[in-house]
C-alpha positions in Angstrom: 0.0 0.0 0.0 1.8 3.7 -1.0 1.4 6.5 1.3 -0.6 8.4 -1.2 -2.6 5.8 -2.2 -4.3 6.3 1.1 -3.6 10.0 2.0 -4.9 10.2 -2.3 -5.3 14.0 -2.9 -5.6 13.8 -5.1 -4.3 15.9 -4.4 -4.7 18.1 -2.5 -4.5 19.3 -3.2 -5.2 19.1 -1.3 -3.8 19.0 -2.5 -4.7 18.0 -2.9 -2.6 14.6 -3.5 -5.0 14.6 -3.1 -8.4 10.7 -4.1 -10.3 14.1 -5.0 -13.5 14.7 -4.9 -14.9 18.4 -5.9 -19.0 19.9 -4.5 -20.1 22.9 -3.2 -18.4 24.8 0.2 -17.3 27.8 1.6 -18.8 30.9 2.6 -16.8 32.7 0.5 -17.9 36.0 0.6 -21.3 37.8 0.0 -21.7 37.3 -3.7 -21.8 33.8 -3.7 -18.4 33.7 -6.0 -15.6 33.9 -3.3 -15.7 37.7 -3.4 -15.7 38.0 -7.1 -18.3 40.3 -7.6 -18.2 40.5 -11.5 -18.9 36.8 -11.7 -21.7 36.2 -13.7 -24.7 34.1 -14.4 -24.0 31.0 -16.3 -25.8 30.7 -19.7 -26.0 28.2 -22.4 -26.5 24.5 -22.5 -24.6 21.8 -20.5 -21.5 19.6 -21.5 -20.7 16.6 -19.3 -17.6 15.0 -18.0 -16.3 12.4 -15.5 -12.6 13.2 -15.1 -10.3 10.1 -16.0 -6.8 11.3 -15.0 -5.8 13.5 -11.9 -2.1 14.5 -11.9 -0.6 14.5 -8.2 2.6 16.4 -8.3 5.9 14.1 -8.0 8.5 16.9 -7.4 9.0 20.4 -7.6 8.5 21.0 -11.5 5.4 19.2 -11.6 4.0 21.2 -9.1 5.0 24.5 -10.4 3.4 23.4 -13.9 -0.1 22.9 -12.2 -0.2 26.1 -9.7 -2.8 28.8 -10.8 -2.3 32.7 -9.4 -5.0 32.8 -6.5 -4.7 36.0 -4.6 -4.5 38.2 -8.0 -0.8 39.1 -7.3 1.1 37.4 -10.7 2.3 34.6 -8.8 1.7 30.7 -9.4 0.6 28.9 -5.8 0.4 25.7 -4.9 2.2 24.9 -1.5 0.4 21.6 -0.6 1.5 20.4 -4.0 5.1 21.5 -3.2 4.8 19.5 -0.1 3.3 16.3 -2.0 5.9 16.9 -4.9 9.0 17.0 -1.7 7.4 13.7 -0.1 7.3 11.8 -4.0 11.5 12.7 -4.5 12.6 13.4 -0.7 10.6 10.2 0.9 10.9 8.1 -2.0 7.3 7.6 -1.8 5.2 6.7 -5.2 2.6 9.6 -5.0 0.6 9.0 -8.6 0.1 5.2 -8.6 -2.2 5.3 -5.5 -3.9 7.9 -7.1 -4.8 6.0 -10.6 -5.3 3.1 -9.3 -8.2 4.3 -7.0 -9.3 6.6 -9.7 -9.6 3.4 -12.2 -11.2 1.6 -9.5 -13.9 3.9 -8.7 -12.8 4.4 -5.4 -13.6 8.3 -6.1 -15.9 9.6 -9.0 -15.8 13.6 -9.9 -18.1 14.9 -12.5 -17.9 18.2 -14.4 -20.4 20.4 -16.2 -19.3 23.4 -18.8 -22.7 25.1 -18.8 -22.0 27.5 -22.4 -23.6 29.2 -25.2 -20.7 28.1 -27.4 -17.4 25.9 -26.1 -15.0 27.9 -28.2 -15.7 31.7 -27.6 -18.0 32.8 -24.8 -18.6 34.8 -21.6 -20.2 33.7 -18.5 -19.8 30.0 -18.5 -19.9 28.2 -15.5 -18.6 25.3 -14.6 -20.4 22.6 -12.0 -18.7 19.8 -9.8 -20.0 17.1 -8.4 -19.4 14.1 -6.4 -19.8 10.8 -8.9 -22.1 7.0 -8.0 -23.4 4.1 -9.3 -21.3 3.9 -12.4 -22.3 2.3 -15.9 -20.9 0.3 -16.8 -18.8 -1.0 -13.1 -15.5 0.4 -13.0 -13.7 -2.9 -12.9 -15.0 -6.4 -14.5 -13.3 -7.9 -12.1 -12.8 -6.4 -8.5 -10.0 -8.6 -7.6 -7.5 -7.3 -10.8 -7.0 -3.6 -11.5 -5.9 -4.2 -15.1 -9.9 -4.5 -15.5 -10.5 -1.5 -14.2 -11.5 2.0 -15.6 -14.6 0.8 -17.9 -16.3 3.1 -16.6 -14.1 6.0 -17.6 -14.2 5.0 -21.6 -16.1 8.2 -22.5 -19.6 6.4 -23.2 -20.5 6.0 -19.3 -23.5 7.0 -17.2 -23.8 7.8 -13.6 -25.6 9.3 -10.4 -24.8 12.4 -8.7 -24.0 11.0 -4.9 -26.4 11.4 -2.6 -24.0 13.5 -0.4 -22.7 15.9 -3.1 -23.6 19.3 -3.0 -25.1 21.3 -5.5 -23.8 25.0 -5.3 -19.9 23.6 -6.7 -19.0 26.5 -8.9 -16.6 28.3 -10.6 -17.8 31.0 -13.5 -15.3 32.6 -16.1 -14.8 33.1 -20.2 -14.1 30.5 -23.2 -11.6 32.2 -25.6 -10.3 29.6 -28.4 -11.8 27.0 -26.1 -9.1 27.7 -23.2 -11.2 27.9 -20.3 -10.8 30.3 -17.5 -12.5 30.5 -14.7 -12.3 31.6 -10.6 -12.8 32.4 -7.9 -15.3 30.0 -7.1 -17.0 27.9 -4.4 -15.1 24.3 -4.4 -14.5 21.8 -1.5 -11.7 18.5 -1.8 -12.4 15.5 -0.5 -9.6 13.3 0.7 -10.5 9.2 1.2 -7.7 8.7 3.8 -8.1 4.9 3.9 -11.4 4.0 5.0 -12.2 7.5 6.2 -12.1 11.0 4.7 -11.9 14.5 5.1 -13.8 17.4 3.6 -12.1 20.5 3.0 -13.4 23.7 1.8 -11.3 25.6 -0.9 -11.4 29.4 -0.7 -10.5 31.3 -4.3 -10.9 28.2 -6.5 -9.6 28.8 -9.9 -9.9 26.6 -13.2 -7.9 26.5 -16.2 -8.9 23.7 -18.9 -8.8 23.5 -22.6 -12.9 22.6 -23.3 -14.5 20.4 -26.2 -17.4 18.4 -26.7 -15.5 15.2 -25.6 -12.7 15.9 -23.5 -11.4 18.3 -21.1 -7.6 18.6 -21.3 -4.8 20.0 -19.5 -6.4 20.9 -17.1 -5.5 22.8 -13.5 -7.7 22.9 -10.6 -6.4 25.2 -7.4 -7.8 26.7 -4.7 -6.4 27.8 -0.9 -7.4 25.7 2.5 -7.8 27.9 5.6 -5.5 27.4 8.1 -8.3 26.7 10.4 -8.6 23.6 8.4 -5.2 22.9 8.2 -4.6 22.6 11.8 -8.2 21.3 12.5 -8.7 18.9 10.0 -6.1 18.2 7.2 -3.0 17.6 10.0 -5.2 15.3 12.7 -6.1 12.7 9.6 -2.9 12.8 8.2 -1.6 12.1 11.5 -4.3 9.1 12.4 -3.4 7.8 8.3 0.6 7.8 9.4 -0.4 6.0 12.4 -2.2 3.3 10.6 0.2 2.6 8.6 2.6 1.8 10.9 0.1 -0.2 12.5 0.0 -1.7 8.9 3.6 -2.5 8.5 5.4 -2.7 11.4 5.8 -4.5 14.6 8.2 -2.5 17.3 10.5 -4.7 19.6 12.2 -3.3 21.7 14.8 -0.7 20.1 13.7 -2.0 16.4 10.3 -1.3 15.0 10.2 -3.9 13.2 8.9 -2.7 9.8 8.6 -4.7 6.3 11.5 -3.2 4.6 10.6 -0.7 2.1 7.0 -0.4 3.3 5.1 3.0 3.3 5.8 2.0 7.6 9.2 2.0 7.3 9.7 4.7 5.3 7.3 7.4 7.0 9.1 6.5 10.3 12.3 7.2 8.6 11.0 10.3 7.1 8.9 11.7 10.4 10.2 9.7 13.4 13.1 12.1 14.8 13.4 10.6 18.7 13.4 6.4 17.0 10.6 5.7 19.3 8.7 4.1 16.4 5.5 6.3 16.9 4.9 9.9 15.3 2.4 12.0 17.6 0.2 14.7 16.0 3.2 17.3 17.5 5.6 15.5 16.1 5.0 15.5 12.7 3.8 19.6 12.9 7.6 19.9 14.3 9.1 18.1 10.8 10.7 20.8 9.3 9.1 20.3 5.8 6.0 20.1 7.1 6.2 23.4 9.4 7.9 25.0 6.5 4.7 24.4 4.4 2.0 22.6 5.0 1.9 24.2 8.3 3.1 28.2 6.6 0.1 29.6 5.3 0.9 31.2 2.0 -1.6 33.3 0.9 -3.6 36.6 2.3 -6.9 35.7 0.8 -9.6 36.5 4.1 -9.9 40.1 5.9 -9.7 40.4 9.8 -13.5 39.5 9.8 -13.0 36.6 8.0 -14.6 37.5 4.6 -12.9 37.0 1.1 -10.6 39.8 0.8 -7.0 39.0 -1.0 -4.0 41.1 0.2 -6.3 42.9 2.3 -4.8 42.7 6.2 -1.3 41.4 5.2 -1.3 37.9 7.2 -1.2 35.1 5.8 -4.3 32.8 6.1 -4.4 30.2 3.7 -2.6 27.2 2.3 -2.9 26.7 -1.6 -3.4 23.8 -3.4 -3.3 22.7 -7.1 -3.8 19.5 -9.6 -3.6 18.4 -13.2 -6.5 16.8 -14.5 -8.3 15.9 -17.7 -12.1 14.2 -18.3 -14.2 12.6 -21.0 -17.6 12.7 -21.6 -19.5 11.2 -19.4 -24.0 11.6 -18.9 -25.6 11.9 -15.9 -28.8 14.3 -14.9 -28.2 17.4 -13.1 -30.0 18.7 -10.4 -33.4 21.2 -11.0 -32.9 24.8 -11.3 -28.8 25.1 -13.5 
């Protein structure tokens, strides 16, 4: 079992690595929009996706090749995906494979709707996400081999809208030579951390995607985590998911914790245990250096002292950014009354 196959983020990044997952969330500011008050009212008619690849940085390019400008200021973020990027070269850990394989497997479904009067040139085009269920046809043919898996992500499949997906996911911007841009806009991540998961409300959400009538391609998704969330949420499940798996994979005896070498175990302890005691409290790993020096080091001014959308407004730093890669094919499903 990899590390990020179950802490998938798919990102996070939230990033992702964020399994990821996309629906509605945040407050976000009066408008509705994040604060973007110029954000229109989607018109047109709806094109539908299920995405079929999400791209979890491995290293420090990658991640600089996803990041999106949140706060308006010129500059590319995406911190968590620096951090997820750092653990894939400076842990040795195998961030994508988790990733696709629970992707393939159906483990996590996202959906996607461009809603467009024309998906080469147009303003006020919104896009919708969803959570993804009941797939058709089943993502694998046969549960117990993951080569069968991903029928379900052909293009040609159909699916429900979970029960527990929100509604209100969405990001509105402009079509120009069918390069979508879009943000800020209302998007939470959801991170399956093994059997478990964690929902987490992206502030400033931000889309950049070429569009057609079959595919969505190279695309980035970003948004910022508060660091409310951070420290109340995102660090307490990575912590419990680091414990399990050294419950997983090793077996402490005395001075030697007994770990199945190269297992995700053995190599988190290596990676977080600094006093060789075989165990990594919640303080512990918020004392790693990489981890204080980002997940931890919120990067972005995005909020006002009163807590509402406001980029750049107060000066302190209040938010931890977060970006992916992903692409999606088409994919039918009915969307909820009243979009």
């Amino acid at each position: 079992m990899s590390f990020i196959k179950t802490l998938s983020l798919a990102a996070l990044t939230a990033t992702t690595s964020f399994g990821l997952a996309c629906g509605g969330g945040g407050d976000g500011g009066d408008d509705g929009n994040n604060g973007n008050a110029d954000a229109g009212t989607p018109v047109g008619t709806h094109t539908k996706y299920v995405v079929d690849e999400l791209v979890v940085p491995a290293n420090a390019s990658q991640s600089n090749a996803v990041a999106l400008d949140l706060d308006g200021d010129g500059i590319a973020d995406n911190a968590l995906g620096g951090l997820l990027g750092a653990l894939g070269s400076t842990a040795g850990l195998d961030l994508q494979t988790g990733v696709d394989e629970q992707l393939a497997a159906g483990d996590f479904i996202l959906l996607a709707s461009v809603k467009a009067e024309d998906l080469v040139n147009a303003n006020d085009v919104g896009t919708y996400v969803f959570f993804g269920d009941n797939p058709t046809p089943a993502a694998c043919t046969d549960e117990n081999d993951p080569t069968t898996c991903g029928q379900h992500l052909d293009g040609n499949g159909s699916f429900d809208i979970a029960a527990n997906s929100p509604s209100d996911a969405l990001i509105v911007g402009s079509l120009s030579g069918g390069s979508l841009t879009a943000g800020p806009g209302s998007v939470s991540i959801e991170l399956p951390l093994g059997d478990a998961s964690v929902q987490l409300d992206l502030i400033a959400a931000h889309i950049d995607v070429s569009v057609s009538e079959s595919a969505l391609t190279g695309g980035k998704l970003g948004g910022a985590i508060t660091a409310d969330d951070v420290d109340n949420k995102l660090m307490p499940a990575v912590q419990s998911l680091i414990v399990g798996l050294i419950d997983e994979n090793c077996t402490p005896n005395g001075s030697d914790c007994g770990c199945v070498a190269g297992s995700s175990g053995e190599q988190v302890l290596g990676f977080f245990d600094t006093n060789n005691d075989c165990m990594i409290p919640l303080e512990e790993l918020n004392a790693n250096s990489l981890i204080d020096a980002t997940i931890r080091n919120p990067d972005l001014d995005l909020l006002d002292a009163d807590g509402n959308f406001n980029p750049n407004s107060d000066g302190v730093d209040d938010s931890l950014s977060v970006a992916v890669g992903f692409s999606a094919v088409s994919a039918a499903f009915d969307l909820p009354a009243g979009i």
